[in-house]
VOGU-3710 file (C-alpha; in Angstrom, 3 decimals, decimal comma):
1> xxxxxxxxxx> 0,000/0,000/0,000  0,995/3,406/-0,594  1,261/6,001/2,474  -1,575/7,834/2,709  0,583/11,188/3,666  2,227/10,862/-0,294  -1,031/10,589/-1,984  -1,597/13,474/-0,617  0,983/15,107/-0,869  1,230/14,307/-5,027
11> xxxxxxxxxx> -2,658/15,719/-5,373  -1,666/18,882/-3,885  0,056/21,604/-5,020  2,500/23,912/-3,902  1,218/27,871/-3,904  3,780/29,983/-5,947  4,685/31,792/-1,958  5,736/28,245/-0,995  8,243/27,616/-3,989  9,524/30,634/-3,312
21> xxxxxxxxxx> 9,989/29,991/0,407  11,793/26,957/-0,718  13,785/28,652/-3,167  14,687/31,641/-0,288  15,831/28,143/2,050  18,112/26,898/-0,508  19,922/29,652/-1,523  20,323/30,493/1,848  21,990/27,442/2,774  23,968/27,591/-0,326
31> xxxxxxxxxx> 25,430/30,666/0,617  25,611/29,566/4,148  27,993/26,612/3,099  30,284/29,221/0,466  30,706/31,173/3,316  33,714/29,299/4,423  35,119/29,291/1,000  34,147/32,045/-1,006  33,093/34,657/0,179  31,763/36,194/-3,142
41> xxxxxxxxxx> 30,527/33,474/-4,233  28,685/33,641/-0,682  27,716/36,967/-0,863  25,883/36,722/-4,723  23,957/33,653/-3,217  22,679/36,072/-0,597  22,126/38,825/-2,889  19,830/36,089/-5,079  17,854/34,982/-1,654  17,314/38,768/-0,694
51> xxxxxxxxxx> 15,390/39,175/-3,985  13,630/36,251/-3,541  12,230/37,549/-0,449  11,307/40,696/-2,119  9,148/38,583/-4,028  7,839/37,231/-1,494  7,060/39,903/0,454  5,292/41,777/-2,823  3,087/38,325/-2,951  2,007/39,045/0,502
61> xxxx> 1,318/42,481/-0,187  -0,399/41,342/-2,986  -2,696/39,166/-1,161  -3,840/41,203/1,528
//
């Protein structure tokens, strides 16, 4: 049998706020991890996540 918690999950689908949560998360830990080796590199994956959150943010604006 098949969980019931990943039928679920595959029927449902993810709002564009929660990619982009996801996305934020990612390149977060990304630049987290550069950190200790390049700093630049580092620094752009930061810049990347910041914008991300302006989206974000803009969404939320959006639906209030």
């Amino acid at each position: 049998m098949l969980n019931r918690k990943f039928i679920m999950g595959f029927f449902t689908r993810k709002s564009k706020k929660d990619k982009l949560n996801e996305q934020y998360k990612k390149k977060l830990e990304q630049a987290y991890k550069m950190s200790t080796s390049n700093r630049s590199e580092s620094d752009r994956l930061t810049a990347e996540a910041n914008d991300i959150l302006e989206e974000i943010k803009k969404l939320e604006e959006a639906e209030s």
